[in-house]
MMTF fields as JSON, N, C-alpha, C and O atoms, coordinates in Angstrom:
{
  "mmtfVersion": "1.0.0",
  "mmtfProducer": "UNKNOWN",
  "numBonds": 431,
  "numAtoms": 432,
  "numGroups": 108,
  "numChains": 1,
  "numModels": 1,
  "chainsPerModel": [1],
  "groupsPerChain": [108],
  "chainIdList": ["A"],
  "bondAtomList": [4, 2, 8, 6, 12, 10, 16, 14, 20, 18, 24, 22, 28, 26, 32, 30, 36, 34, 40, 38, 44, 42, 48, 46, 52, 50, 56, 54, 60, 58, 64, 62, 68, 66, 72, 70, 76, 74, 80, 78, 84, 82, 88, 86, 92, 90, 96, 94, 100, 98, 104, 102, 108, 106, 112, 110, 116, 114, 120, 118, 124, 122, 128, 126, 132, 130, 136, 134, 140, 138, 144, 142, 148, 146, 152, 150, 156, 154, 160, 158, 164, 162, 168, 166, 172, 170, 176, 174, 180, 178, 184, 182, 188, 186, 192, 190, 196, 194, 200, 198, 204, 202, 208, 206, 212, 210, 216, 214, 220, 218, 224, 222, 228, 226, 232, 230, 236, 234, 240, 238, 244, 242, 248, 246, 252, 250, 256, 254, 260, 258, 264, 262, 268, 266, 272, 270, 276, 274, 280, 278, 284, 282, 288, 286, 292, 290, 296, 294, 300, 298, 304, 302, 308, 306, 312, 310, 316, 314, 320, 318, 324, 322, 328, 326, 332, 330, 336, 334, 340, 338, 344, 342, 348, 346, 352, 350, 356, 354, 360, 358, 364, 362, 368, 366, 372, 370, 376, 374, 380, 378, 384, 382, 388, 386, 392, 390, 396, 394, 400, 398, 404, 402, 408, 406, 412, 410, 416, 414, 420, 418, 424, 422, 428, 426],
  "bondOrderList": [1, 1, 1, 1, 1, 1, 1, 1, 1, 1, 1, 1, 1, 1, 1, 1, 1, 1, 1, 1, 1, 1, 1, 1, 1, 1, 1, 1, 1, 1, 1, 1, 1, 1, 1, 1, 1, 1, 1, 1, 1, 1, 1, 1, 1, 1, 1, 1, 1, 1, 1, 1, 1, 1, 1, 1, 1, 1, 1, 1, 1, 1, 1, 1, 1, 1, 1, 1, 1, 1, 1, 1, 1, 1, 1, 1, 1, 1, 1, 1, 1, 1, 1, 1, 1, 1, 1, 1, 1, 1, 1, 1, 1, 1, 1, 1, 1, 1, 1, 1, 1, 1, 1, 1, 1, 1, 1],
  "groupList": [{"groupName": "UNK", "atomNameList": ["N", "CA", "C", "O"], "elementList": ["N", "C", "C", "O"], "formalChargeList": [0, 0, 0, 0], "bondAtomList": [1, 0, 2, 1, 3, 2], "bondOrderList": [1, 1, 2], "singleLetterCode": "X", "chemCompType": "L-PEPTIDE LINKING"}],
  "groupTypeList": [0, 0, 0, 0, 0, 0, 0, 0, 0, 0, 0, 0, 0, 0, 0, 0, 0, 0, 0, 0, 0, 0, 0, 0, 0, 0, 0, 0, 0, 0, 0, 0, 0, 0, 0, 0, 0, 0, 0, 0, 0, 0, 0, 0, 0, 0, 0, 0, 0, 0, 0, 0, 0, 0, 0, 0, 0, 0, 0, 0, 0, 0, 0, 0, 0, 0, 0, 0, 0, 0, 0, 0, 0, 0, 0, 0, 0, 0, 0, 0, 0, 0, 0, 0, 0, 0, 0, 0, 0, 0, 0, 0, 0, 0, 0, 0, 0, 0, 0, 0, 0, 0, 0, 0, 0, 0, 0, 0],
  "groupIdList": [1, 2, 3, 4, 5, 6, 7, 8, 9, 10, 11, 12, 13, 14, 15, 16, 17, 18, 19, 20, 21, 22, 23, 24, 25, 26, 27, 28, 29, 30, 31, 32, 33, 34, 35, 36, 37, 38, 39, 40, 41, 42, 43, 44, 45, 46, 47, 48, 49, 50, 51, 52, 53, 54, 55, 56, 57, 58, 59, 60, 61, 62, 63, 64, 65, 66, 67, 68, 69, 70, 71, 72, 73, 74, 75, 76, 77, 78, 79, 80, 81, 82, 83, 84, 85, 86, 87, 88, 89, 90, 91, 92, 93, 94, 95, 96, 97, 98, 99, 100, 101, 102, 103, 104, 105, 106, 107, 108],
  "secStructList": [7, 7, 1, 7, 7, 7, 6, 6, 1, 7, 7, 5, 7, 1, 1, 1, 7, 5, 7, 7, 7, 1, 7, 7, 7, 2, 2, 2, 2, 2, 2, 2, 2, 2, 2, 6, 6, 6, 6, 6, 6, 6, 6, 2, 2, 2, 2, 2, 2, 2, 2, 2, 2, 2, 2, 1, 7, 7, 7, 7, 1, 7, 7, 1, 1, 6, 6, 7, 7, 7, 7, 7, 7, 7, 1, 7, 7, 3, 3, 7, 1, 1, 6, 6, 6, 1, 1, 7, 2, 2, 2, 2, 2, 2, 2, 2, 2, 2, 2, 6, 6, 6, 1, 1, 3, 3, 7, 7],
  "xCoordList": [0.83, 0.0, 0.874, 1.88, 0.424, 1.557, 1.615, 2.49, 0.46, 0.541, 0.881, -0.098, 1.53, 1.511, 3.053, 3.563, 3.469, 5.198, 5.038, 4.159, 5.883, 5.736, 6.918, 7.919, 5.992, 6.173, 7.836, 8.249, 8.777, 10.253, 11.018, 12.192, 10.784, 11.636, 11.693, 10.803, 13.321, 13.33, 13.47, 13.894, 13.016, 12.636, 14.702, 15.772, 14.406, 15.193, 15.652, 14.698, 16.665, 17.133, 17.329, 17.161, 17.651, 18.045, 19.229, 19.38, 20.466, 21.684, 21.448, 22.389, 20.372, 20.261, 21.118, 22.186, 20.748, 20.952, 20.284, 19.57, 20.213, 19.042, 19.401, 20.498, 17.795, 17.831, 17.813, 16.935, 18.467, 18.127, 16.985, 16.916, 16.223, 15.523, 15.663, 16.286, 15.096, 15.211, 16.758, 17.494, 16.793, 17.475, 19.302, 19.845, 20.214, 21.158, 22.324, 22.092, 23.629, 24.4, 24.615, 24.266, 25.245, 25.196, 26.661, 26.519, 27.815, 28.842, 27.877, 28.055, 26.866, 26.513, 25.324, 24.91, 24.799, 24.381, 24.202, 23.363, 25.847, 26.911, 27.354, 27.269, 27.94, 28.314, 27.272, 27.452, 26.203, 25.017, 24.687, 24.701, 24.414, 24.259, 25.363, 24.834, 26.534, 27.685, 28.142, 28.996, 27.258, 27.145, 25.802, 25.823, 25.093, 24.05, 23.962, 22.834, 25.07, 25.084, 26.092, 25.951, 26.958, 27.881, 27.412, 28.0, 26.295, 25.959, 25.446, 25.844, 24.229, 23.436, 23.899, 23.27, 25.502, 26.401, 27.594, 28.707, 27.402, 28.606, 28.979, 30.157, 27.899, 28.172, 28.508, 29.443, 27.953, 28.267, 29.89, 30.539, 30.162, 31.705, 32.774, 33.941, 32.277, 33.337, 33.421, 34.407, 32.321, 32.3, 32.863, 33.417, 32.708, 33.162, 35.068, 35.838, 35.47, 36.695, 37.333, 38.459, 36.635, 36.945, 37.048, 38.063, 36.467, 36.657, 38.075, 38.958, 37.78, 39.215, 40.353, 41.226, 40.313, 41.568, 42.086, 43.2, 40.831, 41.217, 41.192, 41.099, 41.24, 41.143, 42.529, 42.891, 43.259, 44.332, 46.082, 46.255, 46.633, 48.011, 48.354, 48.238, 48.847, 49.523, 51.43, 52.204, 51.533, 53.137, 54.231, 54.196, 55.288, 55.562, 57.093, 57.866, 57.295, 58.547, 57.766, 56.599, 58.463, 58.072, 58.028, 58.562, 57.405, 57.621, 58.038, 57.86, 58.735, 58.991, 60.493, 61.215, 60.832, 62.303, 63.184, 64.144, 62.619, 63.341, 63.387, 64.366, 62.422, 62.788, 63.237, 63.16, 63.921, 64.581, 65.936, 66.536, 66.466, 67.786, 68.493, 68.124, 69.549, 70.162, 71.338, 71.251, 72.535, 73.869, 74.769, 74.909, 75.378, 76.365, 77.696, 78.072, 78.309, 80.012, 80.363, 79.676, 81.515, 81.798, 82.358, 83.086, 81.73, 82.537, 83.718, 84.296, 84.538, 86.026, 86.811, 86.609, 87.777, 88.168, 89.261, 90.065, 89.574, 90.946, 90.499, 89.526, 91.361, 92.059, 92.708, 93.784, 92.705, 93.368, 94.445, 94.452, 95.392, 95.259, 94.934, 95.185, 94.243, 93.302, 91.85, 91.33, 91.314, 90.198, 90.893, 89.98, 91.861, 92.06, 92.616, 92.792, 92.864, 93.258, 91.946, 91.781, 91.018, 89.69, 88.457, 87.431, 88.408, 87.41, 88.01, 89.184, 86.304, 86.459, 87.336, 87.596, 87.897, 88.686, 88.273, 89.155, 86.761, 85.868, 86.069, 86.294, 86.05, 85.632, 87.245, 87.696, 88.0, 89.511, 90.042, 90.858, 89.297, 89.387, 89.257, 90.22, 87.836, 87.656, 88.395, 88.891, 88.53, 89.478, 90.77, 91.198, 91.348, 92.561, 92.27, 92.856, 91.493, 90.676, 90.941, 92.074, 90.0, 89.987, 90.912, 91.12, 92.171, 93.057, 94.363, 95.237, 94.231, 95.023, 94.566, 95.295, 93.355, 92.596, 92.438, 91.981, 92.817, 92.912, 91.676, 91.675, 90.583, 89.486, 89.559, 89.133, 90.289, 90.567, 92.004, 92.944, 92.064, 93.776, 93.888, 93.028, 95.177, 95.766, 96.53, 97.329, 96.222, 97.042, 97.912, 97.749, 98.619, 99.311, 99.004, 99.447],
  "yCoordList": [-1.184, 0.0, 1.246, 1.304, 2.411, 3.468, 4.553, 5.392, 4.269, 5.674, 4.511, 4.661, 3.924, 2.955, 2.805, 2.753, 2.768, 2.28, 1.205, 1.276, 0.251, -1.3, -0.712, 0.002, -1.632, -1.448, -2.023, -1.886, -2.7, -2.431, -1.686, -2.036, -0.496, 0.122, 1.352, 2.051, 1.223, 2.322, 3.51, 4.117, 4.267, 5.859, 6.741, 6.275, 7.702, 8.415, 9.518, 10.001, 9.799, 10.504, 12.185, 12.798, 12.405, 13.968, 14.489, 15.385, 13.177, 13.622, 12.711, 12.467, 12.157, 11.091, 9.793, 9.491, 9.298, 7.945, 7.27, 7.532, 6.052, 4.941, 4.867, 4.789, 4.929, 4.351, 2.978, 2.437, 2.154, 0.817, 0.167, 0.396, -0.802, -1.214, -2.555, -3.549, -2.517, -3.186, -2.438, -1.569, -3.572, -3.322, -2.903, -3.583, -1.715, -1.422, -2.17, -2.235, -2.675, -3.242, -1.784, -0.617, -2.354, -1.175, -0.304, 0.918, -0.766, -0.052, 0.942, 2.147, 0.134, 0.908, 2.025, 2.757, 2.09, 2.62, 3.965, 4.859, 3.54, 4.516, 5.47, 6.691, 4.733, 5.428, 6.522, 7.739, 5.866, 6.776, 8.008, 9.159, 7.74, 8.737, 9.615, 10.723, 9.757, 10.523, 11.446, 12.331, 10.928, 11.299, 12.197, 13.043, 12.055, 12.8, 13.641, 14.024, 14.025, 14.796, 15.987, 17.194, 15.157, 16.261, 16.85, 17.899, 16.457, 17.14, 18.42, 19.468, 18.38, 19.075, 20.488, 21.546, 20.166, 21.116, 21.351, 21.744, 21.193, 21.921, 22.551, 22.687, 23.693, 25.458, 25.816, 26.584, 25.409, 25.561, 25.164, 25.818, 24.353, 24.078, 24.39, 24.071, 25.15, 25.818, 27.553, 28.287, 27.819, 29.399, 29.133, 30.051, 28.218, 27.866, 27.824, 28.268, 27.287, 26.882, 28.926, 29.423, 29.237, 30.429, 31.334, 32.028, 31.394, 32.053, 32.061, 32.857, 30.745, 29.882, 30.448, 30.981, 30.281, 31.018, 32.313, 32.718, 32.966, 34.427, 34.934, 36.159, 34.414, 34.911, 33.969, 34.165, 32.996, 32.296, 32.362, 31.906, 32.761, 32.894, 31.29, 30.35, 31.259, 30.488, 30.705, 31.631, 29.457, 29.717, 29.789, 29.112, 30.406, 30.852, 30.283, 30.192, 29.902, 28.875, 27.357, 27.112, 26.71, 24.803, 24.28, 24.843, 23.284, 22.238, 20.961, 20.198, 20.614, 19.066, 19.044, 20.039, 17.941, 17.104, 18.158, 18.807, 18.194, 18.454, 20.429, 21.161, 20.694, 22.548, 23.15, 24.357, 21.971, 22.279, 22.502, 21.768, 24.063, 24.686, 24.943, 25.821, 24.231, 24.397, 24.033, 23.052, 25.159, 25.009, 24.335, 24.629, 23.445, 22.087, 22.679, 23.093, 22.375, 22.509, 21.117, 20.175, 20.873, 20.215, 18.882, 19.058, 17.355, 16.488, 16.524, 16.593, 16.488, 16.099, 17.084, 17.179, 17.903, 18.883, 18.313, 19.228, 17.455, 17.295, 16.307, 15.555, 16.509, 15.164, 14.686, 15.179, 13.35, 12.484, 12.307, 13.211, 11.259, 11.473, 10.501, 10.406, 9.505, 8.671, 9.45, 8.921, 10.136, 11.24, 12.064, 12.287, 12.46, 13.244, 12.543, 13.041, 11.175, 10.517, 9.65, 9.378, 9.165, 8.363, 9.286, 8.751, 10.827, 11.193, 11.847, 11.982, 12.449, 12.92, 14.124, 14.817, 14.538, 15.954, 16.83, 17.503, 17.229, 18.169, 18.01, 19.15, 17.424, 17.409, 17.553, 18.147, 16.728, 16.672, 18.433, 18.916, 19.144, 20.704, 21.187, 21.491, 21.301, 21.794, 21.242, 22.154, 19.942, 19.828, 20.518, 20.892, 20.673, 21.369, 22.961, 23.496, 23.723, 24.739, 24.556, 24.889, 24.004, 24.205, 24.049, 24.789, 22.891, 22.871, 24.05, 24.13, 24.943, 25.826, 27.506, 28.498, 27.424, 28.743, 28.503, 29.349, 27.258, 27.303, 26.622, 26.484, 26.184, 26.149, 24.476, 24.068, 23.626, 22.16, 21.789, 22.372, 20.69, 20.611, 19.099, 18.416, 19.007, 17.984, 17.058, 17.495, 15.424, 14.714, 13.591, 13.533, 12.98, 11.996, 10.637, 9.569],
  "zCoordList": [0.0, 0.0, 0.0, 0.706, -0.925, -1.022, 0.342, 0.555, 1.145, 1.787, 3.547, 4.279, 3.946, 4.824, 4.21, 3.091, 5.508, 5.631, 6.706, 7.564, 6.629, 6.952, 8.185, 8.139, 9.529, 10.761, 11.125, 12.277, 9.999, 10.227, 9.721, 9.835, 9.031, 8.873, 10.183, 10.667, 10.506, 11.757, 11.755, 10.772, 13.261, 12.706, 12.86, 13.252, 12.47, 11.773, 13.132, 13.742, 13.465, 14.869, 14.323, 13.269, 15.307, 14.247, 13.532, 12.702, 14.437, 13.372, 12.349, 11.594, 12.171, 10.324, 10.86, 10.326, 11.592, 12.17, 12.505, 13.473, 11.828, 12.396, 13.967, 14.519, 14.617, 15.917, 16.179, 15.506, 16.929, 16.463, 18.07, 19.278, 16.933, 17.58, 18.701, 18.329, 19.973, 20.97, 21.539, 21.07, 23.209, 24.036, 23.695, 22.824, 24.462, 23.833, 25.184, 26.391, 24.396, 25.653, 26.79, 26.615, 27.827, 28.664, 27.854, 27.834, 27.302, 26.509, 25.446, 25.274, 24.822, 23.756, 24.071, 23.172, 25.466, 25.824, 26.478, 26.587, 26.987, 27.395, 26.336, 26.471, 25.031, 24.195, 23.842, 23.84, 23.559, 23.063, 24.044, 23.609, 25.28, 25.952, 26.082, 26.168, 26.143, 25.745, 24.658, 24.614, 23.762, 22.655, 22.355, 21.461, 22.841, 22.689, 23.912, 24.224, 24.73, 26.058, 25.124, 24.923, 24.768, 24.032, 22.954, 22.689, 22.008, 21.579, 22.031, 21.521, 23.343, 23.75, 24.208, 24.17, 24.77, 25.683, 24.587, 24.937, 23.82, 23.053, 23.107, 23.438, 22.693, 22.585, 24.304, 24.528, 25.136, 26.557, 27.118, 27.934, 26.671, 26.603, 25.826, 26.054, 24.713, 24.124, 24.643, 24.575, 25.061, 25.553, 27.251, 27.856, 27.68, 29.033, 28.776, 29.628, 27.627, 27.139, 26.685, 26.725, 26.493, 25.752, 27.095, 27.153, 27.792, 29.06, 29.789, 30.11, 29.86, 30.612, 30.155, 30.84, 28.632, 28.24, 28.024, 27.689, 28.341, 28.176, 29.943, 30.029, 30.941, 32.251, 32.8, 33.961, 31.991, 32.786, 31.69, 30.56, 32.178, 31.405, 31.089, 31.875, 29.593, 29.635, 29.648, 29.402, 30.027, 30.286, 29.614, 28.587, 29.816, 28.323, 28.332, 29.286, 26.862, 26.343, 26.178, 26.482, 25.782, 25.441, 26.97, 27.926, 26.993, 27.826, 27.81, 26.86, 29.09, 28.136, 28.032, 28.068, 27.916, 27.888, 26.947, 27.363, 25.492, 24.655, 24.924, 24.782, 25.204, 25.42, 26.478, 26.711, 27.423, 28.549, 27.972, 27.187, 28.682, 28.465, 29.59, 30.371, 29.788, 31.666, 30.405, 29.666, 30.355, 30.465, 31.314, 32.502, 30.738, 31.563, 30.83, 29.733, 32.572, 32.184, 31.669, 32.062, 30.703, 30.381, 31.463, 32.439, 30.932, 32.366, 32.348, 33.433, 31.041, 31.245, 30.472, 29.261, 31.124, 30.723, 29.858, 29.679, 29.371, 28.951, 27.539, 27.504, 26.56, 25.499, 25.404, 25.744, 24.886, 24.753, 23.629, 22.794, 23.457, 21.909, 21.246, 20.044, 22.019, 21.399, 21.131, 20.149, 21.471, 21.517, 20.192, 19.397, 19.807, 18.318, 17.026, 15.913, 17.486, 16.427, 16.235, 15.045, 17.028, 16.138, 16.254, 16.673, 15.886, 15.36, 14.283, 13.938, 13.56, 12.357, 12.077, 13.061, 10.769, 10.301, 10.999, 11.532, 11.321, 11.076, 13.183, 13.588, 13.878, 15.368, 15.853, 16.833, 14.723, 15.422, 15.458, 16.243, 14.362, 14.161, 15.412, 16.114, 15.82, 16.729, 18.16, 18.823, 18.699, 19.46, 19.595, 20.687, 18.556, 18.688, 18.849, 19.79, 18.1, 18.585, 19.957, 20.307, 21.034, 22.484, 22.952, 23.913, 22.545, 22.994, 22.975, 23.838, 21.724, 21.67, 22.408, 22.391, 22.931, 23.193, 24.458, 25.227, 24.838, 26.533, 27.246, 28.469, 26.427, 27.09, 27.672, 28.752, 26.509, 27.169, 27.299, 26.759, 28.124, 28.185, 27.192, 26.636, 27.283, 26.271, 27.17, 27.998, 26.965, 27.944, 26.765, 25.546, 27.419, 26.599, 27.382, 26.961]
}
């Protein structure tokens, strides 16, 4: 019959999601209600969010392992000359650098 829709097809929610029919597990139940809470409070939690950030400083520089800056004296003031004979052209440079400007000493 054209004007009669047959008693299984399910009704239609408002974000365009089948509701499904019969009992929901208590996970999926959960989910659902979570989901349809956050919908309700959205706008309430983003103007709540917007507040927050304009009444609290944030802190300023990185955080964290890698944007930590604390200057270390060197552990071992001295070279070797096993330390200038097995590194590279380019590091053995600069070793001798420190060693001639005073900043490291030279051992045998």
């Amino acid at each position: 019959m054209p004007g009669k829709r047959s008693s299984s097809v399910s009704k239609i929610s408002r974000a365009g999601k089948t509701k499904p029919r019969g009992k929901l597990s208590t996970a999926e139940a959960r989910r659902e209600y979570q989901r349809n809470y956050y919908q309700m409070h959205k706008e309430k939690a983003k103007e709540y969010q917007r507040l927050y950030n304009l009444t609290h400083k944030k802190k300023r520089g990185g955080r964290g392992k890698a944007n930590f800056m604390c200057p270390r004296d060197a552990a071992r003031m001295t070279f070797n000359t096993c330390d200038i004979m097995n590194s590279p052209v380019e590091k053995t440079l600069k070793m001798l650098e420190k060693i001639i400007s005073g900043e490291r000493l030279f051992t045998m």
